[in-house]
N, C-alpha and C positions, 0 to 999 in steps of 0.2 A: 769154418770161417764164412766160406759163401751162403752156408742157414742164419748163422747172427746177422748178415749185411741185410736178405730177404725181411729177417722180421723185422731189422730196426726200421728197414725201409716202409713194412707195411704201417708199423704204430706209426711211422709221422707221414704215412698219408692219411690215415685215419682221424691222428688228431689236426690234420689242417682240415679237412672235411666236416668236422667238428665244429672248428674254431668259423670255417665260412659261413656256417649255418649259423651260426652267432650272429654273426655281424649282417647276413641278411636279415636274420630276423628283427635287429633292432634298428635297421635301416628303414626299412617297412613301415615298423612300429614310430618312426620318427617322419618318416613321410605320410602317413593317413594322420600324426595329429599336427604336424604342420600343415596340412592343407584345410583344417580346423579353422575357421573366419568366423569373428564374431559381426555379427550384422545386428547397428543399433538402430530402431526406429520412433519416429518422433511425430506429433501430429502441430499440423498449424490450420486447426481447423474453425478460427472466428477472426474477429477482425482484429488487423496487425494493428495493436496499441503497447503500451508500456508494460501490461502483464504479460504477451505474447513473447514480447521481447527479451523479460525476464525467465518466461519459460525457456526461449531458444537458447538463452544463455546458462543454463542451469542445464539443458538437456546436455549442450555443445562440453560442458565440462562435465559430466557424465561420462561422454563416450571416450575423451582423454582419461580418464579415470578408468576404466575397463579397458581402454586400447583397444576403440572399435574398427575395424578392419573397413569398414564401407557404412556410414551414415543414410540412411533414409528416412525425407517427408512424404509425408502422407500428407497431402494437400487439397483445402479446399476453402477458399478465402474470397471474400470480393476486394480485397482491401481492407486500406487504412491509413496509417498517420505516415508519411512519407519519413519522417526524420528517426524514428521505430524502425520501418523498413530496411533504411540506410546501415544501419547498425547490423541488423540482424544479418545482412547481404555481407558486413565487414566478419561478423562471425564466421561464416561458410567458407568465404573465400582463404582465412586463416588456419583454419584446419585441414590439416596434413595432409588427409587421406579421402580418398574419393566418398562426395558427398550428391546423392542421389535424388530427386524429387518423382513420385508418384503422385500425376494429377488425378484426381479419382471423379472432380466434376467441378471445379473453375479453380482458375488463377488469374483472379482480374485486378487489375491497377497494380500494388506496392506486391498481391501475390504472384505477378506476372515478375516484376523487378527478380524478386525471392529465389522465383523459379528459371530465370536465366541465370543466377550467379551458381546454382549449382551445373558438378560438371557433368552429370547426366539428367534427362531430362524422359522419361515415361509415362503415358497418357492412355484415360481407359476410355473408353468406348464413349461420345457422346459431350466429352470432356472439352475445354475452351481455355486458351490463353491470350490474354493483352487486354487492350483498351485500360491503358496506365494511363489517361488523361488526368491532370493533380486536377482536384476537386477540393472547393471549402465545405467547410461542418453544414452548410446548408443545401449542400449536392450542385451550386452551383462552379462553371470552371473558371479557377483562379488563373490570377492574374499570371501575365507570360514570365516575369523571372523565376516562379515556380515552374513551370513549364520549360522552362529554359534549363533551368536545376535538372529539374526530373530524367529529361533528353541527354542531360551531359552524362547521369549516370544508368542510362539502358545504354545508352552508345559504348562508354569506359565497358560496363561489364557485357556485353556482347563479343567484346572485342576480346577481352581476357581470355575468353570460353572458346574462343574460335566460333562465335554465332552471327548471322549478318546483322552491323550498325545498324545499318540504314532501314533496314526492317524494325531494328529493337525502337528506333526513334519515331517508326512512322506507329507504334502502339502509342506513343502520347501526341504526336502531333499529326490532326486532324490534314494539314496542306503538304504537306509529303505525297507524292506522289513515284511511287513504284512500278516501270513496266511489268506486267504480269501478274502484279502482287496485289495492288491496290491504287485506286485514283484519290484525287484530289478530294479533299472533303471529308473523306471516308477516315474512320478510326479503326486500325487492325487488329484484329480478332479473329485468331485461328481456330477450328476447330481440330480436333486429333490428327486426321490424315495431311488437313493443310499445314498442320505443324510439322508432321512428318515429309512434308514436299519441301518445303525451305527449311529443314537445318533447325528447326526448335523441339522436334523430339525424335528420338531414338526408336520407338516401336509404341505401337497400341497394345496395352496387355491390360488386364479385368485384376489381376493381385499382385503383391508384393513375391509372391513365392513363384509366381512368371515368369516377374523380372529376374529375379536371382539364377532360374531354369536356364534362359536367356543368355546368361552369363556363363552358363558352364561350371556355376555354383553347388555342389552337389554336399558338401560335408561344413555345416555351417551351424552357427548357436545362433536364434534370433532373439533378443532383448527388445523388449517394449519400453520406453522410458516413461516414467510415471512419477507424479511431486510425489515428497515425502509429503507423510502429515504434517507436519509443521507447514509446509508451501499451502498444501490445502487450507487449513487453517489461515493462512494469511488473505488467501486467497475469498474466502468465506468471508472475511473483516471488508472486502474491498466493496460489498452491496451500499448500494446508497442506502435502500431502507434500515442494515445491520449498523450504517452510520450516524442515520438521524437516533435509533437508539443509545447509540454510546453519546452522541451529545444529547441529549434527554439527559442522560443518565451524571455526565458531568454537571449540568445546572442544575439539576436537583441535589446531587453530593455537597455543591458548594453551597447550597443555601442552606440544607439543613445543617450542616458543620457549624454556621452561623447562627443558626438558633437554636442548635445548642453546644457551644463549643467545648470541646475536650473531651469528645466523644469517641472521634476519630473515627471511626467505620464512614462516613458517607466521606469525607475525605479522601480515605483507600480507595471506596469505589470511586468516586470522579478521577483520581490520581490512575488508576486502574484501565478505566474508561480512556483515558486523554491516550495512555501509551498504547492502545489496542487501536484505535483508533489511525493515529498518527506512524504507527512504524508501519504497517502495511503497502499504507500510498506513499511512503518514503521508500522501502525498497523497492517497490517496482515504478519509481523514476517519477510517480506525478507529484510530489508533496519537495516542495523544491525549500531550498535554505530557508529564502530570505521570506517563503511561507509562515515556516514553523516558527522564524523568530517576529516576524507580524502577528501570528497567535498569541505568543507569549507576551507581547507586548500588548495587546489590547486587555491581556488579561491582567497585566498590571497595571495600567491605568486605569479600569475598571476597581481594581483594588483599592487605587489611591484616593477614589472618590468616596469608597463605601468608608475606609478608615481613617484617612485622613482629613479630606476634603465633603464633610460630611454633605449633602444635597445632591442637585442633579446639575454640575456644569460641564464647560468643555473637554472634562477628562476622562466624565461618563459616557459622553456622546461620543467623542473621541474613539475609546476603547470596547466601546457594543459593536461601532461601526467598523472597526479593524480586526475584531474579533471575526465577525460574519462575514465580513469579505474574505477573511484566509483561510476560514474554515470552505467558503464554497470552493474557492482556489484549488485547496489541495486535495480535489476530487478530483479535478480537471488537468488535462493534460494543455493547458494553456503556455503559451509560450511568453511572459512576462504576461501584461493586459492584452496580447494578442490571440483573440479566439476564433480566427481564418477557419483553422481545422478544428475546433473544437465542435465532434457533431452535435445540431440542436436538444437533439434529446438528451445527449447525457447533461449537458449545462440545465437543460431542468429541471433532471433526478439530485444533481448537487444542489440546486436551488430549492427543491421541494423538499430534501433531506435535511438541508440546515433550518431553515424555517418551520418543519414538523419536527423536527428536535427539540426547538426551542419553546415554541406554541405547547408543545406535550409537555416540555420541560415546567411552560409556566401555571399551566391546568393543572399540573403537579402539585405544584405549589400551592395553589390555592385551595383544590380538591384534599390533597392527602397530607397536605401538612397539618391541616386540623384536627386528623384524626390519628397520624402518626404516633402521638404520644398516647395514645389509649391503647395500642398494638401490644399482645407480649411481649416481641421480641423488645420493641422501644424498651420496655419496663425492665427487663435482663438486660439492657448496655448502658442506662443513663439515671440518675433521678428523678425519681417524678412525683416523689414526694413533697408536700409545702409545709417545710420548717416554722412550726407559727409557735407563739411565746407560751401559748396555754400547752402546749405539749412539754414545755420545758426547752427550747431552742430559743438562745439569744446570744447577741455579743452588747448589748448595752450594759453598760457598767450600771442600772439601776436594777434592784431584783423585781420592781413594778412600772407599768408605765409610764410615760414621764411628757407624756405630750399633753400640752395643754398649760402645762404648768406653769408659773409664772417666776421671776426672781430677780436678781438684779445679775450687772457685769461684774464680773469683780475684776478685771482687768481689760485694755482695751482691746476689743474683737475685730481684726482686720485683715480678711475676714475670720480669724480663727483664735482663740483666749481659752479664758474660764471663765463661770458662771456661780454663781453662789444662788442651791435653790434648797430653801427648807433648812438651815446650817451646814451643808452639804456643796464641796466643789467638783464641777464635772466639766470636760470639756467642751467647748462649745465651736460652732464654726456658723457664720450667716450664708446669706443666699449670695455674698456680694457688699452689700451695704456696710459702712462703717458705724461701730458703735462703740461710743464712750464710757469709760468706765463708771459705774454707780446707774447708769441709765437701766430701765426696766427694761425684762424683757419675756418672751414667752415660747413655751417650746414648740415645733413645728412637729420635728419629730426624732424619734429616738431607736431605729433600728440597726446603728452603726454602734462603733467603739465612743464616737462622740454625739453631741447633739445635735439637732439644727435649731438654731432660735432667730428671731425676727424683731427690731425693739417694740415694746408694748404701746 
């Protein structure tokens, strides 16, 4: 009995010895991939405008998409559109989980904003933060309620972060004055260590893989976030010059549809053009409503002149003028007719873009629409043959010509009867004019179902 107690005693220490070793082991194995951190990294390296903005927005749902454990910018911006900024700063602060900025060599104006709203803050060697002064599209400083705007939100987001107001505020306002920090006059501008003396960065480090060191980060996935092609591709549409081509390409589409209609291909392509064109600068924010349907509209009063209103009045001038004005518009990131922040140059890459679309558009038209119709391919989508009588192509009810001819009404033509010519009745229609029946008359011409006559 006392040998059965021994061994049962030994199998079950054996099998708990067993069973521990189990459970260390997959204790282990559940603590090295729990301490697994995906770390997602994102670049904001040109000026913060409407594509930037859609970038951070696209990156920012990305990293909830993968459940990025710690978000990092890589930063390098002088600025940009303040109202861009504001957004991208409501981004950062909305997501969940610690979001990091590495200054790699400026974060000036809306990048400075950027880079206080995140909650860690990393700077390399030689690297500069602040001088948020709001600036217009012409470098000069705007007026103080922008100024006033700008201060209220480095001050709010300073304060969120645990970083000093009154520092974030003396970056845009030049008369602040800080013992220690900076005098009167002066616009603040940290360099690395200065930022590291007051509470704006955490440590000077030279890479991304420093920081994470830094942290005590040692078992980590790093993700680069990068547009899909599609993003590229929209991205690609946003060139002013890739814009004056799609409008080139729309005026020519609709003119030759016009001369020769029922063609349908140069249709497609302007139809084709207009959406390539138009969705890009609508998703990333510069091609506003009440743009698109100003396009649309000048392009139907333009219509209304070409087919209804045949000449050139108020509805032509009207609708070229509302055309070209929402076509530069929705290049620009203009806020109604307000172009404060729109900077110079781009308003005159949209200005040079819609006017060298157009000007190309109309050299088009007079250059290659002449020759259009002698091209093969013209010859494979359209007719370009001339259906003449001697070939045996007619729709006149006479099997021989009949213009010239003479005869009487046989009934009154007003403007449209019959004719008696030769023993022979045919239809007849005038230019207009009323004529009596038995009066003579003569034929003008006869390549319809009926005639044209005139009286003799």
């Amino acid at each position: 009995m006392a040998n059965f107690v021994r061994i049962y005693r030994a199998i079950t220490m054996n099998y708990m010895r067993f069973l521990f070793s189990i459970l260390l082991v997959i204790l282990v194995v559940s603590v090295v991939v729990a301490q697994e951190q995906t770390i997602m990294v994102m670049e904001i390296k040109s000026e913060i405008d409407p594509r930037t903005n859609r970038y951070v927005e696209l990156a920012i749902s990305h990293a909830k998409k993968i459940n990025a454990d710690i978000v990092i910018i890589e930063m390098d911006t002088y600025g940009g559109i303040l109202t861009d900024a504001k957004e991208i700063v409501d981004r950062i602060m909305q997501y969940k989980k610690p979001v990091w900025v590495f200054i790699n060599s400026d974060a000036a104006s809306a990048g400075a904003l950027i880079s206080i709203a995140c909650d860690s803050i990393y700077m390399a060697p030689g690297a500069s933060i602040g001088a948020a002064t709001v600036v217009t599209g012409t470098g000069e400083k705007a007026p103080d309620k922008y100024q006033s705007y700008m201060r209220s939100i480095m001050r709010a987001t300073a304060e969120e972060k645990g970083r000093a107001p009154r520092i974030a505020e003396a970056m845009v306002d030049e008369d602040i004055a800080i013992d220690s920090v900076t005098e009167a006059g002066q616009i603040v501008t940290f360099s690395t260590s200065e930022a590291i003396k007051f509470g704006f960065c955490e440590a000077k480090v030279e890479s991304i893989e420093e920081i994470l060191k830094r942290n005590k980060i040692e078992n980590y996935k790093l993700e680069r976030f990068e547009l899909k092609p599609s993003d590229k591709v929209i991205a690609f549409f946003l060139n002013p010059f890739i814009s004056g081509l799609l409008i080139l390409i729309i005026i020519g589409g609709i003119y030759f549809e016009l001369q020769t209609p029922g063609v349908g291909f140069p249709l497609l392509a302007a139809g084709v053009a207009l959406i390539l064109y138009l969705v890009p600068y609508y998703l990333n924010g510069l091609a506003e409503n009440w743009e698109i349907i100003a396009l649309f509209s000048g392009l139907a009063l333009i219509a209304v002149e070409i087919f209804v209103l045949p000449g050139f009045g108020v509805a032509g001038i009207a609708g070229i003028s509302l055309t070209v004005m929402s076509l530069i518009l929705i290049m620009i990131n203009n806020d109604a007719f307000n172009f404060d922040f729109v900077p110079a140059n781009e308003l005159l890459y949209a200005v040079a873009a819609t006017f060298g679309g157009i000007l190309g558009g109309i050299i088009l038209l007079f250059v290659g629409g002449s020759r259009l119709h002698e091209t093969r391919f013209f010859k494979r989508i359209a007719l370009t043959d001339t259906q003449e009588r001697e070939k045996g192509f007619t729709v006149s009810a006479a099997a021989q010509s009949m213009k010239d001819k003479t005869g009487i009404a046989h009934t009154v033509l007003r403007p449209s009867g019959k004719v008696m010519i030769e023993g022979q009745l045919y239809d007849a229609y005038t230019r207009g004019e009323y004529i009596e029946k038995g009066d003579a008359i003569v034929v003008l011409d006869d390549e319809t179902t009926s005639l044209r006559v005139k009286k003799a």
